[in-house]
C-alpha positions as CSV (number, residue, x, y, z in Angstrom):
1,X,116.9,91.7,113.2
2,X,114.2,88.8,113.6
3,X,110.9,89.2,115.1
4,X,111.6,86.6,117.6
5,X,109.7,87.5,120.4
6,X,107.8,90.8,121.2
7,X,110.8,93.5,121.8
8,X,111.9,92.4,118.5
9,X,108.6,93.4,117.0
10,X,108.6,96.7,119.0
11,X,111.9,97.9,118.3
12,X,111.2,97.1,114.4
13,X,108.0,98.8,114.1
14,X,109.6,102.1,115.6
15,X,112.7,101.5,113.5
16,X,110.0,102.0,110.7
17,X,108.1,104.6,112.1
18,X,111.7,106.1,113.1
19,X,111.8,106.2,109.0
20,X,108.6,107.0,108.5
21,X,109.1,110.6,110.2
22,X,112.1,111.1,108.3
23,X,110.2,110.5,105.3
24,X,107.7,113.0,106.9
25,X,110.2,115.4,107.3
26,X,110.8,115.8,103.4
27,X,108.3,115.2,102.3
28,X,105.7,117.8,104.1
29,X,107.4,121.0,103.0
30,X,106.8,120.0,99.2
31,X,103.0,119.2,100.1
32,X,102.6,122.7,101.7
33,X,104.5,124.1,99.0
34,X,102.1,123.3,96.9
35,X,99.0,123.5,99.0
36,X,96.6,127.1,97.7
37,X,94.9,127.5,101.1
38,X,97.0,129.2,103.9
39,X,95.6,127.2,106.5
40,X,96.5,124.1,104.5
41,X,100.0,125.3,104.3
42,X,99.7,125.9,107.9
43,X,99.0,122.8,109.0
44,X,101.7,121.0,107.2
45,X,104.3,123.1,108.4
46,X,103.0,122.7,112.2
47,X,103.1,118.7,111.3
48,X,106.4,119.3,110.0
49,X,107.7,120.7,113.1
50,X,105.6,118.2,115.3
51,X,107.7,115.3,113.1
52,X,111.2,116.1,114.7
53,X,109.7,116.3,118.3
54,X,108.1,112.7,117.2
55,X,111.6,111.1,116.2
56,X,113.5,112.6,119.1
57,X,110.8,110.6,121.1
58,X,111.7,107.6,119.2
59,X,115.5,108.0,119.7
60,X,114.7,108.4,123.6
61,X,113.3,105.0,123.5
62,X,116.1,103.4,122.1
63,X,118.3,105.1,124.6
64,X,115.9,103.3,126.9
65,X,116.8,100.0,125.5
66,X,120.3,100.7,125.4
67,X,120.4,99.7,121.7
68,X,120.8,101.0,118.0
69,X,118.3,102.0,116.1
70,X,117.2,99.4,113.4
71,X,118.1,100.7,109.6
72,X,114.3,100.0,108.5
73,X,113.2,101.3,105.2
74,X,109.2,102.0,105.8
75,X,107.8,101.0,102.1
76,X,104.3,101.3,103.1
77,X,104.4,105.5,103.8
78,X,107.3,105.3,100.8
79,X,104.2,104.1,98.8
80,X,102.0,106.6,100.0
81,X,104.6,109.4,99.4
82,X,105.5,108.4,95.8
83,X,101.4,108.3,94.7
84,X,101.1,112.2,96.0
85,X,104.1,113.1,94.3
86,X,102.4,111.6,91.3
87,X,99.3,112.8,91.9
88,X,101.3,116.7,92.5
89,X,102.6,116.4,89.1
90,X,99.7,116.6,88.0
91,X,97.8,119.6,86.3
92,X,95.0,120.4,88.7
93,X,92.9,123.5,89.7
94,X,94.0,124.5,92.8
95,X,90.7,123.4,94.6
96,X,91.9,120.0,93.4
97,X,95.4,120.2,94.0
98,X,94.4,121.0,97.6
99,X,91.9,117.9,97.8
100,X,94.5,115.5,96.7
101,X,97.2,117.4,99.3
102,X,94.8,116.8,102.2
103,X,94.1,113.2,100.7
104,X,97.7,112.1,100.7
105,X,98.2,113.8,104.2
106,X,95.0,112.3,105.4
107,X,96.7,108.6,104.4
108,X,100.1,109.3,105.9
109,X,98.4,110.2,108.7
110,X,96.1,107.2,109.0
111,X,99.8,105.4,108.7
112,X,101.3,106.7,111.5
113,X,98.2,106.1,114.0
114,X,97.9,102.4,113.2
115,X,101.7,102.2,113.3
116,X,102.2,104.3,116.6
117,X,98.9,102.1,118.1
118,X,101.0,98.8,117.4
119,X,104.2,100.2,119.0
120,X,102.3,101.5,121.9
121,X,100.3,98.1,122.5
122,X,103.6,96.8,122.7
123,X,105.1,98.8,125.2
124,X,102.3,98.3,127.4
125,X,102.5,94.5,127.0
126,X,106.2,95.0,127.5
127,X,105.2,97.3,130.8
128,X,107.2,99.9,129.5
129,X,104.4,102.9,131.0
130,X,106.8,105.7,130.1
131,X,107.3,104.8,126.5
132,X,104.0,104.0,125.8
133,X,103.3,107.7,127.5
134,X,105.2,108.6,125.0
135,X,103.8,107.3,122.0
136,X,100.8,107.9,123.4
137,X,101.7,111.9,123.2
138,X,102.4,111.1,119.7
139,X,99.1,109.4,118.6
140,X,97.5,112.2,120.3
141,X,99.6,114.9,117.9
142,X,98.7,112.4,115.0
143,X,95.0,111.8,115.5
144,X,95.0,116.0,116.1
145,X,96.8,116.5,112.5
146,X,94.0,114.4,111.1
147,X,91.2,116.3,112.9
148,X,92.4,119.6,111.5
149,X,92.7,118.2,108.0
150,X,89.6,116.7,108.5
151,X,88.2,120.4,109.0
152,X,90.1,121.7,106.5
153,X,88.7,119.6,104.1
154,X,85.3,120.1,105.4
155,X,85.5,123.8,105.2
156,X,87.3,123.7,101.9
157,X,84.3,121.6,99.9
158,X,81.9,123.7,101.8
159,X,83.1,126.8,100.4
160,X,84.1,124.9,96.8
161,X,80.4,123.4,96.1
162,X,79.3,126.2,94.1
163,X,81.5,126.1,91.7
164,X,81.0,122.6,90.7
């Protein structure tokens, strides 16, 4: 597909964010997995669950369009993905393990918003209000993932500093 005009662009970038859940999907129980704190683990798994709800959002769009999904391959979260798994293989104390966990979900998650933002902008300049209500929904979910890592991590170092 060519990015020849602006419903090219859109339906490639959720092609790529279509992949980019998918990627999500495995990914996020091997992160909770290894995560120490419960409400770490927690939080993965809700995101986990929160991932399906956000493709079968994506696949309502293209039902929308009346076309196929694009078989995109999203190498920028397949980057991100391979780095944690590096950093996972990793020894670490479990404090640590859970910093770089919340890191790597942090950055996945910073992926999705600026690629859901871009698809959403687009639907709105395509004046398609109900998809970009959707995606909207999902940025929502997304920026809310981040918050609670965001506290998590907070919380985490809080508790943690005295025993550097």
């Amino acid at each position: 597909m060519g990015l020849g005009s602006l419903k090219d662009l859109y339906l490639d970038e959720l092609g790529t964010l279509y992949d980019a859940e998918i990627q999500m999907i495995r990914t996020l129980p091997r992160l909770s997995e290894a995560a120490h704190a419960p409400e770490l683990r927690e939080t993965l798994t809700k995101h986990c669950r929160e991932s399906r709800l956000h493709l079968e959002r994506i696949e309502l769009i293209f039902t929308h369009w009346g076309e196929r999904r694009p078989l995109r391959i999203s190498a920028g979260l397949a980057g991100i993905v391979e780095e944690g798994d590096e950093r996972l293989s990793q020894e670490a104390t479990p404090d640590a393990r859970d910093a770089a966990i919340i890191g790597v979900a942090q950055l996945i998650e910073h992926y999705e918003i600026a690629g859901y933002g871009s698809a959403r902008s687009c639907a709105l300049r395509l004046n398609r209000r109900d998809e970009a209500r959707l995606l909207q929904e999902t940025l929502d979910e997304e920026g809310r993932a981040d918050d609670r890592l965001t506290a998590i991590a907070r919380s985490h170092l809080a508790a943690n500093t005295s025993t550097i």
